[in-house]
C-alpha positions in Angstrom: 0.0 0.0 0.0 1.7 2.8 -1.4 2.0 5.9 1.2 4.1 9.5 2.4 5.3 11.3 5.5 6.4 14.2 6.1 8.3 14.9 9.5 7.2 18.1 11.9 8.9 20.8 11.1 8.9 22.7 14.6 6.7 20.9 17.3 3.1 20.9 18.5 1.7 23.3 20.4 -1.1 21.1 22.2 -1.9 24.5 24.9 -2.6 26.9 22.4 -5.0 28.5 20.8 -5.7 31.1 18.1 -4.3 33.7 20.4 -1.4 32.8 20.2 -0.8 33.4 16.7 -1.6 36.9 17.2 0.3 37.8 20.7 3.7 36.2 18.8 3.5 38.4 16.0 2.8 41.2 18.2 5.7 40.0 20.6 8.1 39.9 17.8 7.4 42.9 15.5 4.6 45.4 17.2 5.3 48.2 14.7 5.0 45.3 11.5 1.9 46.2 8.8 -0.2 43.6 9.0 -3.3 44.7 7.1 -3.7 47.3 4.9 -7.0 48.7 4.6 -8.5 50.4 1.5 -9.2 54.5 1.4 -9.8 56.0 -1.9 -7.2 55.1 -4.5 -4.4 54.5 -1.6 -4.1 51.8 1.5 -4.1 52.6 4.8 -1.3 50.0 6.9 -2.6 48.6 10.3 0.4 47.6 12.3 0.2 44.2 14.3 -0.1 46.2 17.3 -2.9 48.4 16.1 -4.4 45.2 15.0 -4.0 43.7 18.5 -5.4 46.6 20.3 -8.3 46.7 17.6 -9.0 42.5 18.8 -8.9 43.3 22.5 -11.4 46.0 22.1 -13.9 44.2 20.3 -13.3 41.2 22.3 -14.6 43.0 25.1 -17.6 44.1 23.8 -18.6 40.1 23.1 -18.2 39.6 26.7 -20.1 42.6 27.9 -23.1 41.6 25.5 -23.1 38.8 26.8 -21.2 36.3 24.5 -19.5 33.0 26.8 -17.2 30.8 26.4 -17.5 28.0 23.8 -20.3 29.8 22.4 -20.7 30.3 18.6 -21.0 33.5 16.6 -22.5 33.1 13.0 -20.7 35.3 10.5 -22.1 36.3 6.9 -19.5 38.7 5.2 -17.6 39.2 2.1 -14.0 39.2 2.5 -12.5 42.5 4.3 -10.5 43.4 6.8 -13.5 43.1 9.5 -13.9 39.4 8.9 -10.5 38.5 10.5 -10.9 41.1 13.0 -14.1 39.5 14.3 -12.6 35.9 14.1 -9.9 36.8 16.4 -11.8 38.8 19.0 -14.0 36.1 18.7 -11.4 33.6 19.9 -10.1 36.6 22.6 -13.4 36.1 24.2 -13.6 32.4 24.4 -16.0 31.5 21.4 -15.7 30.8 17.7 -17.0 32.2 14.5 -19.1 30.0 12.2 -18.8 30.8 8.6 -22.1 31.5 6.4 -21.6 32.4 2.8 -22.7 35.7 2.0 -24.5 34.0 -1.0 -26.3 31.1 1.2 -30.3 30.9 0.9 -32.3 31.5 3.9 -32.9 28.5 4.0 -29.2 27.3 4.3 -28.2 30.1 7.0 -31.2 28.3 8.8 -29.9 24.8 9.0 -26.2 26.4 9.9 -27.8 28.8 12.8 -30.1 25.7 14.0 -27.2 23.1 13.7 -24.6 25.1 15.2 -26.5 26.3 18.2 -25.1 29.9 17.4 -25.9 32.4 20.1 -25.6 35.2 17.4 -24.9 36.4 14.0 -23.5 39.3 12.2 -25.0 40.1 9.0 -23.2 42.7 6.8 -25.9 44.1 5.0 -29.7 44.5 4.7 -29.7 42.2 2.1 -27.9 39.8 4.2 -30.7 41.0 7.4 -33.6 40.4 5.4 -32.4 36.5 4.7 -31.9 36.2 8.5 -35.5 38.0 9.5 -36.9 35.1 7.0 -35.9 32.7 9.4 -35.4 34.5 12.5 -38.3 32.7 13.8 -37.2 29.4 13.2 -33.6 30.4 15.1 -34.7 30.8 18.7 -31.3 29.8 20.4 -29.6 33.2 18.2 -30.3 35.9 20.9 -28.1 38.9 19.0 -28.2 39.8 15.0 -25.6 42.2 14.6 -25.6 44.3 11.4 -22.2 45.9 10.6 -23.6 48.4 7.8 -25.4 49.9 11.6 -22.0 50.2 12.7 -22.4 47.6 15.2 -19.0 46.8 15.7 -18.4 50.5 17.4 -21.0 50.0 19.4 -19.3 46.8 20.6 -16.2 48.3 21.4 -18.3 51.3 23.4 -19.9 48.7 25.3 -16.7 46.6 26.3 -14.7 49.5 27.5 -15.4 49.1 31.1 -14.3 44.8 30.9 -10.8 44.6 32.2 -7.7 43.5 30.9 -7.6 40.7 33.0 -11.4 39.2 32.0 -9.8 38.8 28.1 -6.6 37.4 29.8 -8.6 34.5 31.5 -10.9 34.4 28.3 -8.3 33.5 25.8 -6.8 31.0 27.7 -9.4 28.9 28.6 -9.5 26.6 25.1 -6.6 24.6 24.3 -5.7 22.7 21.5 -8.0 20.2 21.3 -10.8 22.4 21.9 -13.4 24.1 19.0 -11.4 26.7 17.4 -14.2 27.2 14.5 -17.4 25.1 12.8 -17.1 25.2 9.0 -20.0 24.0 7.1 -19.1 21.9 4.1 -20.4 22.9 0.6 -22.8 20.6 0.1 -22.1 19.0 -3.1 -23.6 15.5 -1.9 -25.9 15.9 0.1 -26.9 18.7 3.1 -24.0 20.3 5.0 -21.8 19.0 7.7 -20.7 21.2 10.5 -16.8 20.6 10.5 -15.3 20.7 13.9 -12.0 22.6 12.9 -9.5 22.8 16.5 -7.4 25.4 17.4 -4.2 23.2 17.2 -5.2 22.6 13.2 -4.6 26.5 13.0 -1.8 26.7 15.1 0.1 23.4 14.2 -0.7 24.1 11.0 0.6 27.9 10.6 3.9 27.3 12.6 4.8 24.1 10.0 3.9 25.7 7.2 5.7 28.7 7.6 8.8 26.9 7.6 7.7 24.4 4.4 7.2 27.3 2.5 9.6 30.1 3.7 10.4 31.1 0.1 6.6 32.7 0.1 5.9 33.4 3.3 9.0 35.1 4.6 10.3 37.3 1.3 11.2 40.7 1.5 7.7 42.6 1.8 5.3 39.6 1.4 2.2 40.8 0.9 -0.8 39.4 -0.5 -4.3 40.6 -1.5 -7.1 38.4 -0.6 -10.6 38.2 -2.5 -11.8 34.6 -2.4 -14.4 34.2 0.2 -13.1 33.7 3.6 -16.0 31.9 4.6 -14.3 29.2 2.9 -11.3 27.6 4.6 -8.7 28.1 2.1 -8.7 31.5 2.7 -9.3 31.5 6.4 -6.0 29.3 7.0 -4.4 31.7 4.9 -5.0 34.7 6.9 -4.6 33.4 10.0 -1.4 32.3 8.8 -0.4 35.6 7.5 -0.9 37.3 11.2 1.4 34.7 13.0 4.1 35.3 9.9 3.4 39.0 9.7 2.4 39.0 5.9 0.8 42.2 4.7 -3.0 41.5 3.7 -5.1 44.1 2.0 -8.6 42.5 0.7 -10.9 43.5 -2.8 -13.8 42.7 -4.4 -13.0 40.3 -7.8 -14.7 43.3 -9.7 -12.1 45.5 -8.7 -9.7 43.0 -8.7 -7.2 44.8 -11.6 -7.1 47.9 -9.7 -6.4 46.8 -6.5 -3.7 44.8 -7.9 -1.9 47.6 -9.5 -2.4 49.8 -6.0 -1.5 47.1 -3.8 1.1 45.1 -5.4 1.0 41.9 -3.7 3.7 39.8 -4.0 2.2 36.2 -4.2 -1.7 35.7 -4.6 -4.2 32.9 -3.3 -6.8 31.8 -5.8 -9.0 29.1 -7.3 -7.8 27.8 -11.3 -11.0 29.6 -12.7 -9.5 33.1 -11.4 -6.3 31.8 -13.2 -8.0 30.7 -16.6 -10.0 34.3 -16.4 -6.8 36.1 -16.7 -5.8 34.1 -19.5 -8.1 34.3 -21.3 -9.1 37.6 -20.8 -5.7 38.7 -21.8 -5.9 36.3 -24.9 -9.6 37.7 -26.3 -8.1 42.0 -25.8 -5.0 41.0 -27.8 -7.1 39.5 -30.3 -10.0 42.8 -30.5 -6.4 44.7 -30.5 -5.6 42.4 -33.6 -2.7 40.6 -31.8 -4.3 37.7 -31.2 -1.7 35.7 -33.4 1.3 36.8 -30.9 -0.4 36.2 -27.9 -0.9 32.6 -28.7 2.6 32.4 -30.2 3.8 34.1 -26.8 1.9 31.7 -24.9 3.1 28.5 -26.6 6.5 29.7 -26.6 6.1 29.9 -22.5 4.7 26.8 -22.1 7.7 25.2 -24.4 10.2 27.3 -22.4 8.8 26.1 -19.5 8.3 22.4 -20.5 12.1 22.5 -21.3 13.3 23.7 -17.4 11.9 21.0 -16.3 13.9 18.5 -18.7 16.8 20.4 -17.6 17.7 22.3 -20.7 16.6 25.4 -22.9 17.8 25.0 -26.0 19.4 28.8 -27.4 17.1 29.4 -29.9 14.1 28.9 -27.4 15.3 31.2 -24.9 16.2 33.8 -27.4 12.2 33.5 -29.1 11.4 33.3 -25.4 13.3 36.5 -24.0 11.8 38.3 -27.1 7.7 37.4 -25.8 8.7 38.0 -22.2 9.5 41.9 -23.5 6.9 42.0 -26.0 3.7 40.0 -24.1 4.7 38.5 -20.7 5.8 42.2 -18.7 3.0 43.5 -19.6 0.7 40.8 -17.8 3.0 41.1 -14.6 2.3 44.6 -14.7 -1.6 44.0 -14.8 -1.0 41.5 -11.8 1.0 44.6 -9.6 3.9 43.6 -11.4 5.6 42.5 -8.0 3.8 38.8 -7.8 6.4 35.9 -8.1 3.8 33.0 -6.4 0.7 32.2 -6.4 -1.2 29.2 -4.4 -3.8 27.6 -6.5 -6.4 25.0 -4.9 -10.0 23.8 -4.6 -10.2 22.5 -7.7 -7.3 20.8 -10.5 -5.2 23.8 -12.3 -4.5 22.8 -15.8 -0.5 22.0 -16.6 -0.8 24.1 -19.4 -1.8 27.2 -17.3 0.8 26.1 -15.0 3.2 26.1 -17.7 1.8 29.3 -18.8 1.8 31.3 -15.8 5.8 29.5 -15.1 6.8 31.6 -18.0 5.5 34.7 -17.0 7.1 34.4 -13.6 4.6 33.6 -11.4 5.5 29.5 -10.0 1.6 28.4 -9.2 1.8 26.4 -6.1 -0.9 23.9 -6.5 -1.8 22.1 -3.8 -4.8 19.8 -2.4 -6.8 19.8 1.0 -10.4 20.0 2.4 -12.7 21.6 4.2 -12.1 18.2 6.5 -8.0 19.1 6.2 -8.0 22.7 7.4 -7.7 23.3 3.7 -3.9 22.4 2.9 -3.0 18.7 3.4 -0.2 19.3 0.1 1.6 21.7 -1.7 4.4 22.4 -4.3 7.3 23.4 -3.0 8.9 26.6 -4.7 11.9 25.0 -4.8 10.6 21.9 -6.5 7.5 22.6 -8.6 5.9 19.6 -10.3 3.5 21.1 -12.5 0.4 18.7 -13.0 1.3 17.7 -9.0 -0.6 19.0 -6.0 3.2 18.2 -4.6 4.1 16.5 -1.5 2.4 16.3 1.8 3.1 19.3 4.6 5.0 18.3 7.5 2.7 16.5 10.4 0.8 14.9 7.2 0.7 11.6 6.5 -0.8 9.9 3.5 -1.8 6.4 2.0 -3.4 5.1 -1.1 -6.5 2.7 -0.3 -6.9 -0.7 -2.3 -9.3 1.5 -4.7 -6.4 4.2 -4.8 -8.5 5.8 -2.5 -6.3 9.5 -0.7 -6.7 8.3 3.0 -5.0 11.3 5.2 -3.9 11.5 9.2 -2.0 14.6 10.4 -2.4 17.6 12.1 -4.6 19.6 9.8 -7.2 16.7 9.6 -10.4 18.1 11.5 -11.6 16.6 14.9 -15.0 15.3 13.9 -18.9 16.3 12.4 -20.7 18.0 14.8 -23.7 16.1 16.1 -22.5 13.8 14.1 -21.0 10.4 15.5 -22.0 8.3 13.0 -21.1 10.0 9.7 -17.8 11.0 12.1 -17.1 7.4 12.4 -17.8 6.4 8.4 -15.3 9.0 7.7 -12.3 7.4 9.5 -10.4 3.8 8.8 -9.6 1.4 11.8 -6.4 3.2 12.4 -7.7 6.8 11.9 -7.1 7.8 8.7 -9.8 10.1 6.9 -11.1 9.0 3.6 -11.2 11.9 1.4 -13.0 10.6 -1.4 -10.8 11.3 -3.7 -8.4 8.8 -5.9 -4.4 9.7 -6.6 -1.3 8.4 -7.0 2.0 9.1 -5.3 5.5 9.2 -7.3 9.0 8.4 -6.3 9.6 12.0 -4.9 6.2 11.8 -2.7 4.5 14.1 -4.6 0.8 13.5 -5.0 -1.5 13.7 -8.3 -5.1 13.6 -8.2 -6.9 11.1 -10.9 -10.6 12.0 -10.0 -13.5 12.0 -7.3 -14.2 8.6 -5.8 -18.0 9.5 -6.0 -17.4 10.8 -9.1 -16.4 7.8 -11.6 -18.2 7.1 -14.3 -18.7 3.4 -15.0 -19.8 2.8 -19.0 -22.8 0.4 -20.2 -19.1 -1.4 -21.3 -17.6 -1.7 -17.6 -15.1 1.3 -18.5 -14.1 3.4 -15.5 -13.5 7.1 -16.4 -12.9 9.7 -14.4 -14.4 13.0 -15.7 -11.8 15.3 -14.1 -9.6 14.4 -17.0 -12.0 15.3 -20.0 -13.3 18.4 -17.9 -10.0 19.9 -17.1 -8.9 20.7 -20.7 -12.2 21.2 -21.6 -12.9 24.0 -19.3 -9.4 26.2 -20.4 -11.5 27.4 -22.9 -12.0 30.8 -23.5 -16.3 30.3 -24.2 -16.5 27.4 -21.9 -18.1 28.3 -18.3 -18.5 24.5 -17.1 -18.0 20.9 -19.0 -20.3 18.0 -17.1 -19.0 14.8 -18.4 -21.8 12.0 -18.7 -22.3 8.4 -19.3 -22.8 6.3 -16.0 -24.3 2.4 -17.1 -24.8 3.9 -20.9 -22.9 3.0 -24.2 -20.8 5.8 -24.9 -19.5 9.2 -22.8 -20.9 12.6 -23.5 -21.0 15.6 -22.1 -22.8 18.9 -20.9 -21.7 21.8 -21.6 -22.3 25.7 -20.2 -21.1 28.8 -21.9 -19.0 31.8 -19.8 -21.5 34.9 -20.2 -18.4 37.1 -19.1 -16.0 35.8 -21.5 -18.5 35.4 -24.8 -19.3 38.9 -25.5 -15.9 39.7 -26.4 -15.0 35.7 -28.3 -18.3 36.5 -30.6 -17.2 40.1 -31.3 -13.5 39.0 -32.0 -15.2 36.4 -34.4 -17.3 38.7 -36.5 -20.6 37.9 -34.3 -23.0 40.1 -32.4 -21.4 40.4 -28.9 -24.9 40.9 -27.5 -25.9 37.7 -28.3 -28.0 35.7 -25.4 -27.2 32.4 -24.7 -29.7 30.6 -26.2 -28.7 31.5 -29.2 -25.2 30.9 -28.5 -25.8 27.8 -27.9 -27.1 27.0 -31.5 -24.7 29.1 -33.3 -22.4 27.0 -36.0 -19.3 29.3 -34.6 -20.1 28.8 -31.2 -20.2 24.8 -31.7 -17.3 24.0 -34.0 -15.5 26.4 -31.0 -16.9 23.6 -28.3 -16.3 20.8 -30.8 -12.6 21.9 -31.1 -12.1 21.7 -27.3 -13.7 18.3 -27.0 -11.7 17.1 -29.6 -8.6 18.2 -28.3 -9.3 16.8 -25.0 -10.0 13.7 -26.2 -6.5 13.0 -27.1 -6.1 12.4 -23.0 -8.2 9.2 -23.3 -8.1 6.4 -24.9 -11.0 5.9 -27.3 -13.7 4.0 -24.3 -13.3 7.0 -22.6 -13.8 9.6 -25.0 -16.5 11.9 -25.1 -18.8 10.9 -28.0 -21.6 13.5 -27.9 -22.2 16.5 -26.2 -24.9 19.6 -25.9 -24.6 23.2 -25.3 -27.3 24.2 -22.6 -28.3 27.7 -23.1 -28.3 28.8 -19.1 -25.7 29.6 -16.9 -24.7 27.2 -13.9 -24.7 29.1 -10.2 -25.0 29.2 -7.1 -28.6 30.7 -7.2 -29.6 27.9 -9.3 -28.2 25.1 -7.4 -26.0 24.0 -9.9 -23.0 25.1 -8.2 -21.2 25.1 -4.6 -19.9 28.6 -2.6 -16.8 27.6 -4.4 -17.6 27.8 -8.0 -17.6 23.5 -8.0 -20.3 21.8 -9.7 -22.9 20.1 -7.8 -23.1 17.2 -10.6 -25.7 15.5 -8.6 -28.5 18.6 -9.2 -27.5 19.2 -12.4 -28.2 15.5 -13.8 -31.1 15.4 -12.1 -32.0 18.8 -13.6 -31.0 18.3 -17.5 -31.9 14.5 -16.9 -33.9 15.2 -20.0 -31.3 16.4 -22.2 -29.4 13.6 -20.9 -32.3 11.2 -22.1 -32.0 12.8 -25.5 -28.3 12.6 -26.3 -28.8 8.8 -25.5 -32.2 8.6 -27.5 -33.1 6.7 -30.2 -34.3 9.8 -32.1 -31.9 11.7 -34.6 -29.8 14.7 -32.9 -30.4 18.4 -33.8 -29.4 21.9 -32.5 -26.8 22.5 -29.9 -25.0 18.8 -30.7 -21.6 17.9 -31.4 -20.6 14.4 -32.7 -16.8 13.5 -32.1 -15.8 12.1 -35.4 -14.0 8.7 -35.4 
């Protein structure tokens, strides 16, 4: 049974809690920046000291309305500097945060509230108020609803001024390690949500490691990064907490602004999921072709990913790196500049990052640390090392980690990021683990000679053919989904003849494709979806990503459904993943069709033989 291990790094910490994190940094460098905090065009710094004072403060108003310890507070907010604010003073005062997405249905915030036993929630807006007050009824065990557009959170402070030092002193001391440090509510993709029991020692074993695994991003002159995936989720919540113990420089913007706020702040390594990644692309490839430069953008980009492809065998032949050092002037520094023009890594996860982006992005200058984790894992359970990037790799597991392959290839994980248990949850806790307490993940890999891990699909997720052929649909959707047009690929075909596949269109990214091909950029998607340009584009992409497969496994068929796929419409997670199971079950019909007996018309591709 094939496995890996990675030693400790720097050892545990089983009395500690969030607080720690915090009173370290502040120990070591009081006067450090450790946010920076939008005003106008400019950023206002916020030293760790500030910071700390800002904590205490609010901490004390959660104890004098009333919060206790080992309580939870429910908080729905976009990503900004308040939301790490109110996680640490939560911890200050002895409770925890629960995360609710800012886009959850009232009905969702009402299972978390009723599962969770919050005491109280903090809404941002009235829009986010209003989907509370729906269910406010149902919620009886929430006594507070904070709203922070009512500037609540100077009202806290106000009220806390007259709890003493020494009441916040006892406070965040009382949880240790093994104790609640936050409940994170899985996405849902099968099934309703679990409540994830997340400890304070997966925070703090988990920050002090992997400082040190990955010092080269962490601990550069100025490291700075600029956060705008949702911290709800717990990617980005490991990463700012992380960020305070290694004194990293966080500002935070909305993905609309996103281009701006990367010019202003100039981060120098960014945290984001592969469809951020293929948006920039792209993006960048559709303005150099309205700009008529479409031709030496792709030349550019297949001239990176060659250049690249050749460091890792070792050698760049002369006459590549002279073609090479020619794009880089021409096309590549003037993407770095769109990115702040200071970024050097980035930290890709949630979902597979195609190797040719990786490849891409490797050229430009920017090494894409992919790595793999959980909500389950306290996000992270792997990750490239700067120093030894294996593009197509989620790389090789952090230090405290240990991984296995089941007899189905199974990722079975034990370390100290894996979470403590489901809350209220003994049984689906106890399916989760083997004999020997190992979590089952779900998903399928391999490991190579150097420990580094690769993931082959989702356990739940294999397709098995009329024919008895396994496929795995991450590998068809991956290539599929680097396409400019392409918003989401849904790869079909469980107990029937042949594979096929669904296929959504990107409404952000077609405007611009249909203009660039002569076509009205106004164009809905419904009609899109039937247009001869807009097909032979899709049958293109299918046909190129058939070449990963052998011919069993190769998509056959496919349609072009003329809606969009999100959140809203059930179709996908808080994350941007699909939620396969809702949308077979809703294009079950089109589904029916493609397998049929009647002749195909419209939005069809066949895959010629």
């Amino acid at each position: 049974m094939k496995s890996t291990k990675v030693e400790l790094l720097t050892d545990l910490l089983p009395d500690e809690n969030l607080t720690y994190l915090l009173e370290s940094r502040v120990a070591e460098t009081p006067d450090r920046a450790l946010f920076s905090i939008p005003e106008g065009s400019a950023w206002r710094d916020v030293t760790a000291l500030e910071f700390h004072k800002d904590v205490i403060a609010l901490a004390k108003g959660f104890v004098a309305a009333g919060i206790q310890p080992g309580e939870g507070v429910a908080l729905m907010c976009k990503t900004r500097y308040e939301w790490t604010l109110i996680d640490f003073a939560a911890a200050y005062a002895g409770a925890f945060v629960i995360p609710i997405y800012e886009t959850s249905s009232a009905l969702q915030t009402q299972w978390i509230l009723s599962d969770s036993g919050a005491v109280a929630i903090i809404t941002e807006n009235a829009d986010h108020a209003a989907r509370f007050n729906e269910i406010k009824g149902e919620t009886p065990e929430v006594r507070e609803h904070w709203r922070l557009d009512e500037n609540i959170l100077d009202d806290l402070r106000k009220q806390g001024a007259a709890v003493p030092d020494a009441e916040i002193n006892h406070r965040r001391s009382i949880a240790k390690g093994a104790d609640t440090a936050t409940l994170i509510y899985t996405s849902g993709s099968f099934g309703r949500p679990k409540g994830c029991v997340i400890t304070h020692s997966n925070f703090v074993d988990l920050s002090t490691n992997t400082m040190l695994r990955v010092e080269e991003v962490f601990r550069q002159e100025g490291a700075a990064t600029l956060l705008f995936i949702p911290l709800a989720h717990v990617f980005a919540r490991l990463i700012s907490v992380l960020a305070v113990y290694g004194g990293i420089r966080v500002g935070h913007a909305e993905p609309t602004n996103l281009v701006d706020a990367l010019g202003s702040f100039q981060p120098t390594f960014l945290l984001a999921v592969p469809r951020v990644f293929e948006k920039v692309y792209n993006g960048a490839e559709q303005k150099a072709e309205a700009s008529g430069k479409g031709k030496i953008f792709r030349t550019a980009a297949r001239t990176g990913v060659e250049y690249s492809r050749a460091l890792d065998k070792g050698k760049v032949p002369l006459g590549l790196q002279l073609k090479f050092k020619l794009f880089d002037r021409l096309v590549f520094a003037k993407l770095r500049q769109a990115l702040g023009g200071k970024v050097t890594y980035a930290v890709s996860g949630s979902a597979p990052l195609s190797s040719h982006l990786g490849h891409f992005y490797r050229a430009l200058g920017v090494k894409i640390l992919e790595g793999y984790g959980l909500t389950e894992t306290t996000a992270p359970l792997s990750v490239n090392l700067p120093s030894k990037l294996k593009i197509g790799s989620v790389g090789p597991v952090l230090p405290g980690t240990e991984v296995r392959l089941g007899e189905d290839d199974e990722i079975l994980v034990k370390g100290i990021g894996v979470f403590k248990e489901y809350w209220n949850n003994e049984e689906q806790t106890k399916a989760a683990f083997t004999e020997d307490g190992f979590f089952h993940t779900g998903d399928l890999g391999e490991i190579d000679e150097d420990g580094y891990i690769k993931i082959t699909g989702r356990k739940k997720e294999i397709i098995i053919t009329a024919g008895g052929k396994n496929v795995a649909p991450m590998v068809l959707e991956d290539p599929i989904r680097s396409n400019t047009i392409i918003a989401h690929p849904v790869v079909v075909g469980e107990k029937r003849q042949f594979i096929s596949c669904l296929i959504t269109l990107d409404p952000e990214m077609l405007p611009k494709w249909l203009e660039n091909n002569g076509e009205d950029p106004n164009m809905s998607l419904a009609d899109a979806a039937k247009h001869p340009k807009v097909i032979a584009e899709v049958q293109r992409t299918i046909d190129e990503a058939n070449k990963f497969v052998s011919r069993a496994e190769s998509i056959r068929e496919f349609r072009i459904l003329p809606v969009e796929f999100t959140e809203d419409s059930g179709h996908l997670t808080p994350k941007m993943s699909i939620k396969r199971a809702n949308i077979l079950k809703d294009f079950n019909y089109v589904v029916e069709e493609i397998y049929g007996p009647r002749p195909h018309t419209g939005t069809i591709g066949t895959v010629q033989s």
